[in-house]
Residue frames relative to the residue before (quaternion, step in Angstrom):
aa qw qx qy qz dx dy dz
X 1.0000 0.0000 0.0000 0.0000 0.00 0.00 0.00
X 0.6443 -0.4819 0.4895 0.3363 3.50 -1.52 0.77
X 0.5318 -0.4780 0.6470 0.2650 3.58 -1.24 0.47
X 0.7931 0.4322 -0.1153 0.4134 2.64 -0.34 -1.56
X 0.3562 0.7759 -0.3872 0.3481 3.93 0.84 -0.24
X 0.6913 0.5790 -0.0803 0.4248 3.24 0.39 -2.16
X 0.8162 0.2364 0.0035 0.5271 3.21 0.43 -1.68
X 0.5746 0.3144 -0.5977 0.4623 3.51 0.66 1.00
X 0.4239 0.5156 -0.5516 0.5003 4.09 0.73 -0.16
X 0.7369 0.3343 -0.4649 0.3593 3.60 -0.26 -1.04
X 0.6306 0.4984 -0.5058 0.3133 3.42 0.22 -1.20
X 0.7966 0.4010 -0.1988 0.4062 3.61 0.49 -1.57
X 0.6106 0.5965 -0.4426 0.2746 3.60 0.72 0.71
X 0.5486 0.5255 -0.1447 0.6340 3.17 -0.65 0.83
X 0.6192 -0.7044 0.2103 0.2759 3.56 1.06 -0.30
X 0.6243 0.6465 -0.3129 0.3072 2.75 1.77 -0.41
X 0.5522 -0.6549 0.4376 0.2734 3.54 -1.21 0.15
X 0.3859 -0.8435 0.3727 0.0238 3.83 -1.23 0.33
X 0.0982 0.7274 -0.6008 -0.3166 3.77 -0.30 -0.81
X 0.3369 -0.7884 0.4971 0.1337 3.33 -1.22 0.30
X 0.0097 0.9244 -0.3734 0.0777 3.66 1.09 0.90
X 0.0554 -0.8214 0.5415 -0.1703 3.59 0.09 1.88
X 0.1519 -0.7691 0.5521 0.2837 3.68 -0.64 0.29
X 0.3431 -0.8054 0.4634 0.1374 3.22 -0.32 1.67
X 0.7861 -0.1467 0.0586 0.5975 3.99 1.02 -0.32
X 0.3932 -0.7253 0.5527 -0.1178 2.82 -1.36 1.83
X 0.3673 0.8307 -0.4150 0.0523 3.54 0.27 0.66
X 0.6560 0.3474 -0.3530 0.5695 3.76 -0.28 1.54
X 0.7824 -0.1697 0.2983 0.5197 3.31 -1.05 -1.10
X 0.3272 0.7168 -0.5960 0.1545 4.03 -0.38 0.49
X 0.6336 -0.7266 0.2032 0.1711 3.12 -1.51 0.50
X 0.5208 0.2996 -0.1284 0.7890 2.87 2.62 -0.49
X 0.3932 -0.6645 0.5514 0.3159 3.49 -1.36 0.34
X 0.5873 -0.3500 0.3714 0.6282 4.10 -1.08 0.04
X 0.7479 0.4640 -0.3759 0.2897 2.76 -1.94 0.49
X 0.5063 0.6587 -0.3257 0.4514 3.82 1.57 -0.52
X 0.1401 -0.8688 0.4584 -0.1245 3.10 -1.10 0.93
X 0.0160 0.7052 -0.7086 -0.0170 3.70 -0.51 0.79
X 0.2048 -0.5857 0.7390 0.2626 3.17 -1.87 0.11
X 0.0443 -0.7163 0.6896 -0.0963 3.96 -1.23 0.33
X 0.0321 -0.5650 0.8177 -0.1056 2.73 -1.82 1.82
X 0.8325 -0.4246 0.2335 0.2684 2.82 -1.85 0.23
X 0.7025 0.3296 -0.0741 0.6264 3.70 1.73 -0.31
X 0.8272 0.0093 0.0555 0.5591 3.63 0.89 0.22
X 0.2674 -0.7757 0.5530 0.1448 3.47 -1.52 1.28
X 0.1345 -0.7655 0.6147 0.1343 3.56 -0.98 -0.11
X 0.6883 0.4435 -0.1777 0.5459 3.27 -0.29 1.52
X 0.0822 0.8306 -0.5421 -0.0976 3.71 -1.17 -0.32
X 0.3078 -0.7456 0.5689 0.1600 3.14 -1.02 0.80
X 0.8159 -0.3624 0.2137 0.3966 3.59 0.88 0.37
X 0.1669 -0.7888 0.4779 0.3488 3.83 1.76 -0.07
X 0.5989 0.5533 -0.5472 0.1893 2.73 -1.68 -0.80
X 0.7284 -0.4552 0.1393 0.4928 3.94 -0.76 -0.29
X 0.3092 0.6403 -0.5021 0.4923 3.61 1.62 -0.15
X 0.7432 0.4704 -0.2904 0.3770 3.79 -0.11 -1.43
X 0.6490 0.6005 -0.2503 0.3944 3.50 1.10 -1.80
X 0.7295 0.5874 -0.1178 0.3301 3.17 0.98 -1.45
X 0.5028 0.6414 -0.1641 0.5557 3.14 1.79 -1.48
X 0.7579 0.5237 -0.1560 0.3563 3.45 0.65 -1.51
X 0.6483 0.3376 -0.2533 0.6337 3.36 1.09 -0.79
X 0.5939 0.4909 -0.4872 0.4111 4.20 0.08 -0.06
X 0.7063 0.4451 -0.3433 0.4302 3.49 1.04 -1.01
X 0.6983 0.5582 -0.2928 0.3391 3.43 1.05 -0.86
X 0.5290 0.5972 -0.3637 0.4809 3.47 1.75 -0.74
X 0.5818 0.5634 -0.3186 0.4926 3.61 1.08 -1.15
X 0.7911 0.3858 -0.3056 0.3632 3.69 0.19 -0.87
X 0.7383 0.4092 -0.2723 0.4619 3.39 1.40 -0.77
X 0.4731 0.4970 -0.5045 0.5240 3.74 1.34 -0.15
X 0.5890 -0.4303 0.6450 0.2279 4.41 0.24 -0.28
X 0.5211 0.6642 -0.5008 0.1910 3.84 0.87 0.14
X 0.6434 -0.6638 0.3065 0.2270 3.21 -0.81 1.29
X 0.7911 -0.1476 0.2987 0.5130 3.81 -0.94 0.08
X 0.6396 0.7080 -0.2900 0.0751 3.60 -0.77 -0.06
X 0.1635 -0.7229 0.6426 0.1943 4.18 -0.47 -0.05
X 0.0515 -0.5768 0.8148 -0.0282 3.37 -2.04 1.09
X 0.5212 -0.6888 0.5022 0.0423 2.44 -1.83 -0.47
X 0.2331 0.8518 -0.4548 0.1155 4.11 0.87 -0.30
X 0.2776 -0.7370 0.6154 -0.0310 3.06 -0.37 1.70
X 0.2872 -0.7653 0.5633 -0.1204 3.61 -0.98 1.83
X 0.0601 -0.7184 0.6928 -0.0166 3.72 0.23 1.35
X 0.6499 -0.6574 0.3600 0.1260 3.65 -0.69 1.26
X 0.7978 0.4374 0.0232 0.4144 2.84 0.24 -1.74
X 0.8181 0.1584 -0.1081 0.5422 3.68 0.49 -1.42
X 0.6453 0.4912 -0.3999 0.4270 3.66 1.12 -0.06
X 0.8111 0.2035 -0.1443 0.5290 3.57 0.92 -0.89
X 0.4551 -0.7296 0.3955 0.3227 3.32 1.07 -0.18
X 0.4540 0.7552 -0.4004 0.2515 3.65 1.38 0.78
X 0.6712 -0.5968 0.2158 0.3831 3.66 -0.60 0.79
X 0.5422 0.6670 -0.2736 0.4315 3.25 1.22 -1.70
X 0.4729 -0.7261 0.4953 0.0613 4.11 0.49 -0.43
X 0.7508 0.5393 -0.2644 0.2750 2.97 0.72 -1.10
X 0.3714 -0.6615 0.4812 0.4393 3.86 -1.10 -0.65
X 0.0276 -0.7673 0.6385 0.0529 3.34 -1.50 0.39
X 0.4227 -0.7461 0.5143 0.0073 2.85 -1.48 0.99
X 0.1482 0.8849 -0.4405 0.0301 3.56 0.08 0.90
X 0.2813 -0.6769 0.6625 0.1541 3.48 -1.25 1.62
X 0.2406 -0.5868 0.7721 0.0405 3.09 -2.01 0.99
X 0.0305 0.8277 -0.5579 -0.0531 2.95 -1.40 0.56
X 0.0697 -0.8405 0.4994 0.1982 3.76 0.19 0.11
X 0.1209 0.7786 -0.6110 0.0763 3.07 -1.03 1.02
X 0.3218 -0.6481 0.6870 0.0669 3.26 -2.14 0.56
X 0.8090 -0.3256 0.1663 0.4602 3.04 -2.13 0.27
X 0.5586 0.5885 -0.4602 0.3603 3.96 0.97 -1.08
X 0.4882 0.6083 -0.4620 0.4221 4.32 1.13 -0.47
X 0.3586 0.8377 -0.3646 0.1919 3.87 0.90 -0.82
X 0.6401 0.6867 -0.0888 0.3329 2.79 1.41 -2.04
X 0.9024 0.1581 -0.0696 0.3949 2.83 0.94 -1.42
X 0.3215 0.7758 -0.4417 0.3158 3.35 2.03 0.19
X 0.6755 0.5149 -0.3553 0.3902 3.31 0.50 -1.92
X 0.7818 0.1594 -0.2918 0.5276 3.83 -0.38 -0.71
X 0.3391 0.7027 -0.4638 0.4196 3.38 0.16 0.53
């Protein structure tokens, strides 16, 4: 089982709401490999996608989503290292967002 499982039910029980922040493809030098995960609300993460400004960056998109009210949903924003954030590692990453709510329930439990 995901880690990171557990502690997205809690967050979202009870009503509350989430972002789900996964690096969906890792390709060079990066700090987490696909498959990393953070969860993120509006007051606290759970998880890591690797810190540094990748994380920082990650951290403030989910939070803009949660405080703009953005509806249900999954993107993408694709994170050339090096010339976008200025990290050493070089590499590229891909990062999925998702926002979710209690309606996510469904699919946690068998999960």
């Amino acid at each position: 089982m995901a880690e990171w499982l557990p502690a997205l039910a809690a967050k979202l029980a009870g009503g509350g709401r989430a972002v789900l922040v996964t690096v969906a493809h890792a390709n060079g030098s990066t700090p987490r490999e696909a498959g990393a995960a953070m969860i993120v609300t509006t007051q606290d993460q759970h998880g890591t996608i690797g810190g540094g400004h990748l994380e920082f960056e990650a951290l403030r998109i989910a939070r803009d989503a949660l405080a703009g009210d953005a509806p249900r949903g999954t993107w993408l924003v694709r994170f050339p290292l090096a010339a976008r954030l200025g990290q050493c590692c070089g590499g590229v990453a891909t990062i999925g967002f998702a926002v979710l709510d209690a309606d996510a329930a469904a699919w946690l439990e068998p999960a």
